[in-house]
LOLUMDO-190581 format. One record per residue (C-alpha): residue in three letters; x, y, z. Coordinates in Angstrom, 1 decimal. Layout:
BEGIN
REC  code      xx      yy      zz
REC   ALA       X       Y       Z
...
// end
This chain:
BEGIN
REC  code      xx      yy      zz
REC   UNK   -56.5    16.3    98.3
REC   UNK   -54.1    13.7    99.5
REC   UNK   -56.7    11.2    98.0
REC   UNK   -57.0    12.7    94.7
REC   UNK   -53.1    13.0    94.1
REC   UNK   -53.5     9.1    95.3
REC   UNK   -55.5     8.2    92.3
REC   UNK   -53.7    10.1    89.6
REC   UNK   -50.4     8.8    90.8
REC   UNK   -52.3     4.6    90.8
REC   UNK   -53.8     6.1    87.0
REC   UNK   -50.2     7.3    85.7
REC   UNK   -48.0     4.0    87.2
REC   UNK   -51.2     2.0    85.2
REC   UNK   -50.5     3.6    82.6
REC   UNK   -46.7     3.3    82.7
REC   UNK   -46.8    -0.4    82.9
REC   UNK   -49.3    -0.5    80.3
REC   UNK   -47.3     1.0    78.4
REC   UNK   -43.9    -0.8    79.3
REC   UNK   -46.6    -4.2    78.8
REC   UNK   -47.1    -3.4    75.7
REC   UNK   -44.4    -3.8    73.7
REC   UNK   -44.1    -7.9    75.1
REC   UNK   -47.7    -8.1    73.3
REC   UNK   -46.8    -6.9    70.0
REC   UNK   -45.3    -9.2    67.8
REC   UNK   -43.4    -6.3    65.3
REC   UNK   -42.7    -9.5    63.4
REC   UNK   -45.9    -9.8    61.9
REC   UNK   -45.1    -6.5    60.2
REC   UNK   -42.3    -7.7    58.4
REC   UNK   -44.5    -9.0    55.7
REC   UNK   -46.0    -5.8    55.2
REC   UNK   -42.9    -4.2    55.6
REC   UNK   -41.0    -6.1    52.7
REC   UNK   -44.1    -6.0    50.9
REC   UNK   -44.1    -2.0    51.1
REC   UNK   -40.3    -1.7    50.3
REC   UNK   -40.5    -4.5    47.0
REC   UNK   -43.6    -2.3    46.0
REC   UNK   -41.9     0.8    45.9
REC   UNK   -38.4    -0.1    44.5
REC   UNK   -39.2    -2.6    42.4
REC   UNK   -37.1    -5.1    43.8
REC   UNK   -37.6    -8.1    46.0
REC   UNK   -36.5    -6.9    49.6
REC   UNK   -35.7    -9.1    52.2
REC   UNK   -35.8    -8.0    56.1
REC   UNK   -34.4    -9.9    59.1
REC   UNK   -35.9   -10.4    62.6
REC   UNK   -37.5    -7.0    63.9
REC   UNK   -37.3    -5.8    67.3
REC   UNK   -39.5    -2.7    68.6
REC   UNK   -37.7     0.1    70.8
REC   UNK   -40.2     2.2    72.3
REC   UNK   -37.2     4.8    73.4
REC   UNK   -36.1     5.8    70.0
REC   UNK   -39.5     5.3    68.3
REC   UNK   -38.5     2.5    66.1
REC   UNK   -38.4    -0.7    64.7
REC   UNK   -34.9    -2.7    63.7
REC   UNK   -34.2    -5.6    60.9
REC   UNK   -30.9    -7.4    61.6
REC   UNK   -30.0    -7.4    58.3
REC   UNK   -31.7    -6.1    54.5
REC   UNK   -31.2    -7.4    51.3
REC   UNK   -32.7    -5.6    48.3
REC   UNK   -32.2    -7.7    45.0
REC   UNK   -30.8    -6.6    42.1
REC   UNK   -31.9    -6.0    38.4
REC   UNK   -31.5    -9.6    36.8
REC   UNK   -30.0    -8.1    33.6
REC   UNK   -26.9    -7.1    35.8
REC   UNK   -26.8    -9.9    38.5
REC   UNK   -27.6   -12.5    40.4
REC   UNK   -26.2   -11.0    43.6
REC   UNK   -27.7    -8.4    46.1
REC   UNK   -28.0    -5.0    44.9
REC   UNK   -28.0    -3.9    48.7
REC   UNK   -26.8    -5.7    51.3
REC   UNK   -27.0    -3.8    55.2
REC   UNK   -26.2    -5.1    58.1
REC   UNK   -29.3    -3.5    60.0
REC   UNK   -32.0    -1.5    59.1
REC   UNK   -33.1     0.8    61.3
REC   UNK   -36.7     2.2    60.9
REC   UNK   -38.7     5.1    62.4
REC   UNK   -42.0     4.4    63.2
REC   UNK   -44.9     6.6    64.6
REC   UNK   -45.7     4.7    67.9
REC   UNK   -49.3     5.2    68.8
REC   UNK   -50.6     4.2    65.6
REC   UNK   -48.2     0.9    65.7
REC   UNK   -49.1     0.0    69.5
REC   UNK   -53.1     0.8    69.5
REC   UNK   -54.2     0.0    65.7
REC   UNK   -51.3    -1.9    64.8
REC   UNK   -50.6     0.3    61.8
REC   UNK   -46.9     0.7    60.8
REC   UNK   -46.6     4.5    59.5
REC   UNK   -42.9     4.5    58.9
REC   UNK   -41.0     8.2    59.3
REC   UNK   -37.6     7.5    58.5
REC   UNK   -35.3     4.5    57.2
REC   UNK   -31.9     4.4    57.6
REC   UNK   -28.9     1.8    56.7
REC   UNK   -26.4     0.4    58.7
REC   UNK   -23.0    -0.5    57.2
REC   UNK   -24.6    -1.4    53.8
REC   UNK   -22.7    -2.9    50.8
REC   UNK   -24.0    -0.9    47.3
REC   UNK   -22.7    -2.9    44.2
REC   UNK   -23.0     0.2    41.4
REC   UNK   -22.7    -1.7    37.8
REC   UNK   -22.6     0.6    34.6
REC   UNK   -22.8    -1.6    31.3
REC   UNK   -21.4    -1.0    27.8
REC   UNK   -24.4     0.6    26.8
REC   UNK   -24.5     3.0    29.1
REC   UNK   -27.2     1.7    31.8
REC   UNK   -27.2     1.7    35.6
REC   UNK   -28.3    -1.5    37.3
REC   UNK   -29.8     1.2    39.7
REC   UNK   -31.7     2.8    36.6
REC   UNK   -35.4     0.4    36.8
REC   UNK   -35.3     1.2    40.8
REC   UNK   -38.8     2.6    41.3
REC   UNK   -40.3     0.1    39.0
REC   UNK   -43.0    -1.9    38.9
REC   UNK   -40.6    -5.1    39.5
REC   UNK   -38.0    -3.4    37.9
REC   UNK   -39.6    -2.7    34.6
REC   UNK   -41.0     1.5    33.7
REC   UNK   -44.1     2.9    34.1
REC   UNK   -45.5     5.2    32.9
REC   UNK   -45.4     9.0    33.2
REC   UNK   -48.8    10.2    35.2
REC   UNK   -51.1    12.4    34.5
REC   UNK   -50.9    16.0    36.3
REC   UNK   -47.1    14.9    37.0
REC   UNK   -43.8    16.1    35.7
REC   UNK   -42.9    13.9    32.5
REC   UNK   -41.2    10.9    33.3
REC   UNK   -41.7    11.2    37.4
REC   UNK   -42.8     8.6    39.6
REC   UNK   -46.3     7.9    40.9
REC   UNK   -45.1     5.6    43.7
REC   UNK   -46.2     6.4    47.3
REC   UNK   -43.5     5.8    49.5
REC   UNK   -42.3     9.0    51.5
REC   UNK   -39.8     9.6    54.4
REC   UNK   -38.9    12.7    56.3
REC   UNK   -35.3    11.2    56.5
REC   UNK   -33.5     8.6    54.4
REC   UNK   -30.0     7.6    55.9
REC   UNK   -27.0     5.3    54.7
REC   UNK   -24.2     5.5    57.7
REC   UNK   -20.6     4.4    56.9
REC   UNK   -21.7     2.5    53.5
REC   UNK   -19.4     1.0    50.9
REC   UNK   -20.3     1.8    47.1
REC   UNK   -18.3    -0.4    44.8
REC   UNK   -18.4     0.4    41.0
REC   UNK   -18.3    -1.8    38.2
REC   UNK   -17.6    -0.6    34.8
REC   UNK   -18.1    -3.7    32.9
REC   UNK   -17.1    -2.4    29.8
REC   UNK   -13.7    -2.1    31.1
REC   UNK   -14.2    -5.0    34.2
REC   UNK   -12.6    -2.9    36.5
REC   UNK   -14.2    -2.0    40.0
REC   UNK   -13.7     1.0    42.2
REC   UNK   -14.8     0.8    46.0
REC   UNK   -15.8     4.5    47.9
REC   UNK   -15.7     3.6    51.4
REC   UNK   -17.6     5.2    54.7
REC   UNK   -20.0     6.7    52.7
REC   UNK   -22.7     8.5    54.3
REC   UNK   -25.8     9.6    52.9
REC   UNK   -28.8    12.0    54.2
REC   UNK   -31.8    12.8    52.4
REC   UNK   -34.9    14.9    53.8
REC   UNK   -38.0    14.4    52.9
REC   UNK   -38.0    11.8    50.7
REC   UNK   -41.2    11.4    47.9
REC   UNK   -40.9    10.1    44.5
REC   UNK   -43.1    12.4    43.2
REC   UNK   -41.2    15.9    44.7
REC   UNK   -38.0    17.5    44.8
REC   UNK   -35.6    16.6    48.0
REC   UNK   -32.5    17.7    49.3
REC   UNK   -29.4    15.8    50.1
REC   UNK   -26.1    15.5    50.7
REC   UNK   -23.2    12.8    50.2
REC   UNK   -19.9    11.9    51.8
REC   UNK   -17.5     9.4    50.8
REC   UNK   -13.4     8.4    51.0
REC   UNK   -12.6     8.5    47.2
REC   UNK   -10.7     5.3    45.9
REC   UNK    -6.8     5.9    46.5
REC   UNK    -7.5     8.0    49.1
REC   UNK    -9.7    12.0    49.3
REC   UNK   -13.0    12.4    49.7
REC   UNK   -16.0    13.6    48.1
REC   UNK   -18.8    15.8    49.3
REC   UNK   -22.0    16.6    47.1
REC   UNK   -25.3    18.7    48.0
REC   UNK   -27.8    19.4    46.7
REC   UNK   -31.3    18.6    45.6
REC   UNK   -33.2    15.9    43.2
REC   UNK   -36.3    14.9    42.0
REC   UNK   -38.9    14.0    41.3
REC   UNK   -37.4    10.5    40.6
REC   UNK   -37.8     9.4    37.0
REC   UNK   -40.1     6.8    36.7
REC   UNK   -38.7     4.7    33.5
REC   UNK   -35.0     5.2    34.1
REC   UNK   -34.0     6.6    38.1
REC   UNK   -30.7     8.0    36.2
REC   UNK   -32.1    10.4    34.6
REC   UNK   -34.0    12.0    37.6
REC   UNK   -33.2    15.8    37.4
REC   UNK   -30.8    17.1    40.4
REC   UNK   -28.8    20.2    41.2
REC   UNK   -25.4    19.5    43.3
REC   UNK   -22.8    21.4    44.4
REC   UNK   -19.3    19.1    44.2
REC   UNK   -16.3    19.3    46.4
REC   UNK   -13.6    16.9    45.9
REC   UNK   -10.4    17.0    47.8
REC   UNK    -7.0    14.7    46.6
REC   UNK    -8.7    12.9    44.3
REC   UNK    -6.3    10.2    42.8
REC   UNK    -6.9    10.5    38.8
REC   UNK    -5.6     7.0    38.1
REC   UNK    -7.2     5.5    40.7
REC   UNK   -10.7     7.0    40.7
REC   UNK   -11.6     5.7    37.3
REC   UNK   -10.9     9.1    35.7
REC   UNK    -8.0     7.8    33.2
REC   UNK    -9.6     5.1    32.2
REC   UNK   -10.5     6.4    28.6
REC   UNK    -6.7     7.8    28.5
REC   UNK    -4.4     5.5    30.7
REC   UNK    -1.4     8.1    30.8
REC   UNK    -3.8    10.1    32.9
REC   UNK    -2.7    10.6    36.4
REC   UNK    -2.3    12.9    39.3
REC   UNK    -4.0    14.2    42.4
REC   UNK    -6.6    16.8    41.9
REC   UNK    -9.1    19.2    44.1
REC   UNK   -12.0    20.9    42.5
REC   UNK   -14.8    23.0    43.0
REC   UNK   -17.5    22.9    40.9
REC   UNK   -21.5    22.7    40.5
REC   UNK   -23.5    20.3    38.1
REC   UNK   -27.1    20.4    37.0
REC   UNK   -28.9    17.4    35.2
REC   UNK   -32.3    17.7    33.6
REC   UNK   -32.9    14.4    32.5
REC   UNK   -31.7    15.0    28.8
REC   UNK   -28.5    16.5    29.4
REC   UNK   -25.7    17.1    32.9
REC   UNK   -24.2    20.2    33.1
REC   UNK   -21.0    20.6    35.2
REC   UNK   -18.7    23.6    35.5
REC   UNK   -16.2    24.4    37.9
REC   UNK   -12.4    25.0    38.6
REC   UNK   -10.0    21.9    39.1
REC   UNK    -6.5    21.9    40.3
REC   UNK    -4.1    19.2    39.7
REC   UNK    -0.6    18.5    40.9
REC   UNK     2.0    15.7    39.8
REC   UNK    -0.2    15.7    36.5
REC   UNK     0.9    13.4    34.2
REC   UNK    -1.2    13.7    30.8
REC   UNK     0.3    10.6    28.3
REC   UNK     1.8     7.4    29.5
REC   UNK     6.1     7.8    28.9
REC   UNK     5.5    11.3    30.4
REC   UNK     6.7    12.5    34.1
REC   UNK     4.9    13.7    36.6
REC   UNK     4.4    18.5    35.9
REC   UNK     6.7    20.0    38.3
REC   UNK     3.8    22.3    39.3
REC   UNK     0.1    22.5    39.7
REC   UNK    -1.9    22.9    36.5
REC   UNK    -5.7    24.7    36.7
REC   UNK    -8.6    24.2    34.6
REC   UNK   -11.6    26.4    34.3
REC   UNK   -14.0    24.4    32.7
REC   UNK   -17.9    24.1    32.0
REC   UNK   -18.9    20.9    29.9
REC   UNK   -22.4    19.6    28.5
REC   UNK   -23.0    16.2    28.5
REC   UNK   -26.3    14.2    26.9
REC   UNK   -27.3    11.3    28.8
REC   UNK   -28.7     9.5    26.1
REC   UNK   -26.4     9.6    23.6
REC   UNK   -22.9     9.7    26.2
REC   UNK   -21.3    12.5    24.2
REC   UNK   -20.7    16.2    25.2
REC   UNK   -19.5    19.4    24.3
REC   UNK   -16.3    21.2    26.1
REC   UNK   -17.6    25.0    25.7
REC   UNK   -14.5    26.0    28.1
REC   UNK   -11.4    24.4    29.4
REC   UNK    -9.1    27.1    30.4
REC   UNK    -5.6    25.6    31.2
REC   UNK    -3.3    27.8    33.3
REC   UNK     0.1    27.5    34.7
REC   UNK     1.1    30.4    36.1
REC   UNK     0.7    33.3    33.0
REC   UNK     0.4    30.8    30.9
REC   UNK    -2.7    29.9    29.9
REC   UNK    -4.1    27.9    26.7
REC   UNK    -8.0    27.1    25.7
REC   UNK    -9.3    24.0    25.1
REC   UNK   -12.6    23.2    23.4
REC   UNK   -14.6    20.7    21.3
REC   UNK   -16.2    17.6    21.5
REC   UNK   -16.3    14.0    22.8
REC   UNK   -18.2    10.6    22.2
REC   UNK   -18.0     8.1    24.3
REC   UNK   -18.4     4.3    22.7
REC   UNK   -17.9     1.4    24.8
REC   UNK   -14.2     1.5    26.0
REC   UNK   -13.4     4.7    24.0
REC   UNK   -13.8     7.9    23.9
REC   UNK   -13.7     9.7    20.7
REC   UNK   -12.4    13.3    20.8
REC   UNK   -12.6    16.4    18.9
REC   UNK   -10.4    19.3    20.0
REC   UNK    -8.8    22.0    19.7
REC   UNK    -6.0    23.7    22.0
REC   UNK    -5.3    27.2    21.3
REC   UNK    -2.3    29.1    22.9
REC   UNK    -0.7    32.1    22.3
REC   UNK     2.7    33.4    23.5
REC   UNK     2.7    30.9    26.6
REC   UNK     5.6    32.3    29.0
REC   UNK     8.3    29.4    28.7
REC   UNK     9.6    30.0    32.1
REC   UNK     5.7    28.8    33.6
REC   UNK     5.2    26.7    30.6
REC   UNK     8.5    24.6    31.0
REC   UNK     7.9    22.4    34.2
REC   UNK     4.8    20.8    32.3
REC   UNK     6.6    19.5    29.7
REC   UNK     7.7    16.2    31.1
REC   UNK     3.5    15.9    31.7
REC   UNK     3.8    15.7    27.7
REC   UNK     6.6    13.4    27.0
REC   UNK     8.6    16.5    26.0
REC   UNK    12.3    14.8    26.2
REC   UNK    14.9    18.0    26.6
REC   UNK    18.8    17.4    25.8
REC   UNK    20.2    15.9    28.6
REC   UNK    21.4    18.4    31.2
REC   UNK    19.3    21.3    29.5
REC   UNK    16.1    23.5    30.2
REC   UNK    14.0    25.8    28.3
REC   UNK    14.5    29.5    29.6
REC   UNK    12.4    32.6    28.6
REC   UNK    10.7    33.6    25.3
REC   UNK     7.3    32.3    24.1
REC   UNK     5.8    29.1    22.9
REC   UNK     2.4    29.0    20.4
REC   UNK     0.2    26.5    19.3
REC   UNK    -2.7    25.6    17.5
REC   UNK    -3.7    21.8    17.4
REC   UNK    -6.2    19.7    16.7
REC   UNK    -6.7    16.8    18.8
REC   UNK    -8.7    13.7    17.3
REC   UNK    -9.0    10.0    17.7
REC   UNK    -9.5     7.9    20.7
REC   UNK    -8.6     9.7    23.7
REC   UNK    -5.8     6.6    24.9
REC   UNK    -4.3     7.0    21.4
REC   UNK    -5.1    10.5    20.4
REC   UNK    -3.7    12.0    16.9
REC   UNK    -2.4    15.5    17.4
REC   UNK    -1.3    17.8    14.5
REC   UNK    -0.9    22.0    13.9
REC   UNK     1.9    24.4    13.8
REC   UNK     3.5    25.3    17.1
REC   UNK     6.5    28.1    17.3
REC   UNK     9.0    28.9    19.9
REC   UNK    10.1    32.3    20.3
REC   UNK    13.5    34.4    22.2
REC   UNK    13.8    31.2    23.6
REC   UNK    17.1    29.7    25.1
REC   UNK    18.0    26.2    25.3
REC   UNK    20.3    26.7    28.4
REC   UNK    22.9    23.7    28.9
REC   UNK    23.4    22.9    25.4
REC   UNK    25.6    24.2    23.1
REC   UNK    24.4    23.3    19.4
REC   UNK    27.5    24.7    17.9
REC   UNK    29.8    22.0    19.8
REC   UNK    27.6    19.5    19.1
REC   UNK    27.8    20.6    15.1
REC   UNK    31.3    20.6    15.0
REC   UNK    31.8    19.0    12.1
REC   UNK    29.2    21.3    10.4
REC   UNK    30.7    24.3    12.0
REC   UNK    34.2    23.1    11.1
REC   UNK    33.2    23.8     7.5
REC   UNK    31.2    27.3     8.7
REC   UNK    33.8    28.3    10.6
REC   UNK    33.7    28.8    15.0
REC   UNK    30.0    27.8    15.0
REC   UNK    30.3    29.1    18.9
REC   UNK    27.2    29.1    20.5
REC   UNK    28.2    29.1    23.8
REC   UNK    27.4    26.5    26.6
REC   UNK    23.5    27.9    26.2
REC   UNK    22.2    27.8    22.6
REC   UNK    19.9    31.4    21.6
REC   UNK    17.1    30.6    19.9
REC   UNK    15.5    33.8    17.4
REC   UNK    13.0    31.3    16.3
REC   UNK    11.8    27.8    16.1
REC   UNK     8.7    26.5    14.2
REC   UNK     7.1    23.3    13.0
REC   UNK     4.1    21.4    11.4
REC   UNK     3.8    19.2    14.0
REC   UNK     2.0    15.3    14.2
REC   UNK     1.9    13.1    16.9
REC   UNK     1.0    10.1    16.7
REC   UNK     0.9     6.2    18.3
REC   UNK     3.5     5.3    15.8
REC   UNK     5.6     8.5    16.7
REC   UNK     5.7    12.3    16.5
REC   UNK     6.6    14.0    13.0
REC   UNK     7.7    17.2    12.3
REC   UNK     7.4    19.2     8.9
REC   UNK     8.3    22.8     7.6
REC   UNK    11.0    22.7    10.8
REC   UNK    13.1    26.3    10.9
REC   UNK    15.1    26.9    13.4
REC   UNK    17.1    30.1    13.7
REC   UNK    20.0    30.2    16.1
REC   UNK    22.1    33.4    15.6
REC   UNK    25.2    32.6    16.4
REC   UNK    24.8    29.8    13.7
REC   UNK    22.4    30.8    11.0
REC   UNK    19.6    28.6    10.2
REC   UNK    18.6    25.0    10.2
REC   UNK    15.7    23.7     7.8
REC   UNK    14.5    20.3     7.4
REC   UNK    12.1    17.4     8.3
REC   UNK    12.2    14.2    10.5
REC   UNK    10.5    11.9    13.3
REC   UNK    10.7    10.9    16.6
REC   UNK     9.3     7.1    17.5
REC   UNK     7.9     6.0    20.0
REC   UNK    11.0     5.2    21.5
REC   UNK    12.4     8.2    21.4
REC   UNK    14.9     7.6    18.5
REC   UNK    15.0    10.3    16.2
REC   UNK    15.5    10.6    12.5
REC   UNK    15.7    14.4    10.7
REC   UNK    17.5    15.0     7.6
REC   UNK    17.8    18.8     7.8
REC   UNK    19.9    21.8     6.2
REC   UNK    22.1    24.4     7.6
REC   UNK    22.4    27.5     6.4
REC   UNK    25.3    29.1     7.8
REC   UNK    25.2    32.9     8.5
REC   UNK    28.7    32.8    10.8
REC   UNK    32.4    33.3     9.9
REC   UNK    32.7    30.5     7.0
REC   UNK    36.0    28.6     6.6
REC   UNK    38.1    28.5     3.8
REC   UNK    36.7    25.3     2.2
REC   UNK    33.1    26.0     3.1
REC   UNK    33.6    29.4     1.0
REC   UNK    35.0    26.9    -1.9
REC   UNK    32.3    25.1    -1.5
REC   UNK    29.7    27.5    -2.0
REC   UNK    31.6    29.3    -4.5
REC   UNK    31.7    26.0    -6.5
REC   UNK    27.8    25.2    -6.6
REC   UNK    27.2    28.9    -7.4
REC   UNK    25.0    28.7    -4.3
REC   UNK    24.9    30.2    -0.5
REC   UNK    26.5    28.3     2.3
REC   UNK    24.0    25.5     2.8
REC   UNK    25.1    22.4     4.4
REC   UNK    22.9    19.1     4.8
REC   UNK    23.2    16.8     7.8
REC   UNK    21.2    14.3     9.9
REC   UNK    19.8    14.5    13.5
REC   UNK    20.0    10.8    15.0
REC   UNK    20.5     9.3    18.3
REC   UNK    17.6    10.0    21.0
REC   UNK    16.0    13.3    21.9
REC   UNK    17.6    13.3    25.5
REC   UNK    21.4    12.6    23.2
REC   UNK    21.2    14.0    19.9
REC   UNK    24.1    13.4    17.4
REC   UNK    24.7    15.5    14.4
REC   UNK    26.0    13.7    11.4
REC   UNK    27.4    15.5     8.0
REC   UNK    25.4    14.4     5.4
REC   UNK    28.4    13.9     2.9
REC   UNK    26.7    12.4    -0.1
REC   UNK    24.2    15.1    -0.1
REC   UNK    26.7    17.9     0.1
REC   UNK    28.6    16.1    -3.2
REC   UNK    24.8    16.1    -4.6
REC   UNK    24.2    19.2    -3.8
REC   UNK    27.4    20.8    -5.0
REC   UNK    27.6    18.5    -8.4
REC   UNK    24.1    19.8    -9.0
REC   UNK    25.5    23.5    -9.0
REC   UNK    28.7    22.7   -10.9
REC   UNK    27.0    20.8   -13.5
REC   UNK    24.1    23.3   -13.9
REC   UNK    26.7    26.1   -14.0
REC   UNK    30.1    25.1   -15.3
REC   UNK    29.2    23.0   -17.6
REC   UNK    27.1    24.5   -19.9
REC   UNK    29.3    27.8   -19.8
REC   UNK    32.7    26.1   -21.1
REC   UNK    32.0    22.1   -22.0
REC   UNK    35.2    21.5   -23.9
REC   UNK    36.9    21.2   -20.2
REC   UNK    34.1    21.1   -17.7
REC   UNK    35.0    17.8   -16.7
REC   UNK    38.6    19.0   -15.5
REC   UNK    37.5    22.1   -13.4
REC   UNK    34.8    19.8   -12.0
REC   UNK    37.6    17.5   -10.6
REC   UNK    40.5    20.1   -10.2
REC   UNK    38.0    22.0    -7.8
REC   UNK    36.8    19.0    -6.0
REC   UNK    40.2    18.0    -5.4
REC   UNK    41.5    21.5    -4.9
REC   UNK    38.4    21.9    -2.1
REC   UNK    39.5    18.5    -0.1
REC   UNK    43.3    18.9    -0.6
REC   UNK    43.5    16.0    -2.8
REC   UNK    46.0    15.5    -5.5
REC   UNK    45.3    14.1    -9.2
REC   UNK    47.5    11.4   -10.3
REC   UNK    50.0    11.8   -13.0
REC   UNK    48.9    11.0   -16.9
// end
């Protein structure tokens, strides 16, 4: 017995060393031709390996560095550049018939350069190629997939860097210690996955999901289903803004996306804070939600917004339409619909919108409307439609003061240190060169009624020529006045100065017009022998003027 566990112990420490031997026989260099061969085949890129070494322990084979080229059309440079690649190997095969059956790949540290060109192509697009060009579709396949051979049970990238290169707008964006796991890894089959990454300008990103088969003429187009979740993504910074540089915030979202190959489909629910939405605007004083769900056709870069719920609190307004994307623009197509937004949750967005308020004053209570149409590039969009504030109150203003030499002729004119609004309405446009405003009525009771036109530029100066149509206790001269034309109390004036510090200026010449226009309309035809005395007697009279002696 003694003898017999003798022998098995000599057969199992020969066969230890044999095994420890081994590995010093086998040159796992002379695989790296077949290796890089294997790789180039199936990406359709050159790939370069480094010097191998075997490691019996962890079943696998290690290249000090990996270079996989990129398509020429983009550049010259490396597509991939890793520090290591580590891959798994099936052992018995690779020791006793010296056949390399590889199980796994996975990247160390690797540099990912991402370009995107102005026609919308992805220097990763002809990966999967024969040498970078398409094949074609096989037969008993899924149209467009792949009928390359290479699988993996796992396909890793550990703490990557993914830069990306828009080079319509030559800016680049770098997504740091990005990690990527894929399982069961064919060309021809679906596989799942998942993705981390630290988002430019700080957050992260986490996708999963599943994709596949890969496309075979274009790889980004191969169909997927992920589910996203994005944490303090910085809207400026992540490449987000760049069809609309005013853009900007931080924003977390939720949401799930679907691609088929022809079109992506995303949905989900984001929320922003400090959003900023044009570029003279201030940061919303609270977060902003959107519910959205978008189609978007890969081809052709344009897409359809079939929901974009905006809420702030109770208010809410719905944005829909279209976009096309061409070169460095995007062309929109919108609408935004909202009805009787609460002003109280609708106010702290304003400054988002470049909405300048009198200085010292705030919107409070009531409701505010609108119905727009948004069109144009989305950096310079055109925006027109009818909005209307209602039971509003502009609280730290008083209009009446500020009209006093209106309200000197319409007698006290007191609104108080807040000014009640009944009503406010416009035909609204704004514009690159500035913001118009048409069909303006504005009804402040303790006033009466202001009616006019104007424009804001871009600078904020403003420029209205308006009418008042005063419904308070009138003063003796303004009563004169009105007598005199034969007309109601209506008193034109001009709205200058900035939108923060408005000034209110009489317009004198168009009160005379106005008032001449009446006398000579009314007087005159009803006594001409002395019209031209009353005219001046009254005019004088009004003013307390006297006439000279004849």
């Amino acid at each position: 017995m003694k003898r017999t566990l003798k022998i098995i112990g000599i057969v199992i420490a020969v066969i230890l060393v044999a095994l420890i031997a081994l590995p010093f026989g086998l040159d796992v260099n002379s695989f790296r031709p077949k290796l890089e061969s294997g790789l180039s085949s199936a990406l359709g890129r050159q790939v370069k390996v480094g010097n191998l070494k075997l490691s019996l322990l962890t079943g696998s084979v290690t290249a000090e560095d990996l270079s996989i080229a990129d398509d020429p059309s983009f550049s010259r440079n490396s597509f991939v550049q890793a520090k290591s690649l580590k891959v798994g190997v099936e052992i018995w095969p690779l020791i006793f018939s010296k056949t390399l059956h590889v199980t796994e790949l996975t990247l160390q540290q690797p540099e990912i350069a991402l370009i995107h060109d102005a026609s919308g192509q992805w220097n990763f697009s002809s990966l999967g190629g024969s040498s970078g060009a398409a094949s074609a579709p096989a037969a008993n396949t899924p149209s467009g997939s792949s009928t390359l051979g290479l699988s993996v049970k796992k396909l890793n990238v550990k703490d990557g860097r993914i830069s990306i290169t828009q080079s319509a707008r030559s800016k680049t964006r770098v997504y740091n210690n990005v990690n990527i796991e894929v399982r069961n890894f064919a060309f021809t089959a679906q596989f799942p996955f998942t993705v981390s990454a630290d988002l430019p300008g700080g957050g992260s990103l986490k996708l999963e999901g599943q994709a596949g088969p890969i496309h075979s003429s274009d790889t980004s187009l191969t169909p997927l289903q992920a589910k996203i979740h994005v944490e303090q993504l910085d809207v400026a910074a992540s490449g987000i803004a760049d069809f609309s540089p005013g853009l900007a915030g931080l924003a977390n979202f939720d949401g799930e996306v679907s691609s088929d190959g022809q079109q992506a489909r995303a949905t989900g629910t984001l929320q922003a804070e400090k959003l900023k939405l044009v570029q003279n605007g201030a940061p919303a004083g609270r977060p902003v939600t959107l519910k959205y769900a978008l189609t978007h056709g890969l081809h052709n870069q344009a897409g359809t917004l079939s929901e974009g719920d905006i809420t702030m609190g109770k208010a809410l307004a719905q944005l829909t339409g279209s976009y096309q994307t061409q070169g460095t623009q995007m062309l929109l197509n919108m609408k935004l619909n909202a009805q009787a937004m609460p002003v109280d949750d609708l106010e702290a967005m304003l400054p988002a919108l470049g909405v300048v308020l009198p200085s010292g004053s705030q919107l409070r209570g009531g409701t505010l409307s609108a119905n727009l149409t948004i069109t144009g590039p989305a950096d310079n969009p055109i925006v027109t439609g009818p909005i209307r504030l209602s039971n509003s109150k502009l609280a730290g203003f008083d209009l009446g003061s500020k009209l006093s030499a209106i309200s000197k002729l319409g007698g006290s004119g007191n609104t108080g240190s807040d000014t009640s609004i009944q009503n406010f309405s416009a035909d609204a446009r704004v514009a690159p060169d500035g913001t118009r405003g048409e069909n303006i009525n504005l009804t402040v009771p303790a006033f009466g009624v202001l009616t006019g036109s104007g424009t804001i530029s871009p600078g904020g100066e403003l420029d209205f020529k308006m009418t008042a149509n005063l419904t308070g206790s009138v003063s003796t001269a303004a009563t004169q006045l009105a007598h005199l034309g034969n007309q109601g109390l209506v008193i034109p004036f001009f709205i200058r100065g900035t939108a923060s510090k408005p000034s209110f200026v009489p317009d004198a010449k168009g009160m005379v017009k106005s008032t001449l226009t009446g006398v000579l309309s009314n007087k005159l035809n009803a006594s001409p022998s002395n019209s031209k005395s009353t005219v001046i007697d009254k005019f004088t009279g009004l003013f307390h003027r006297k006439k000279k002696s004849q």
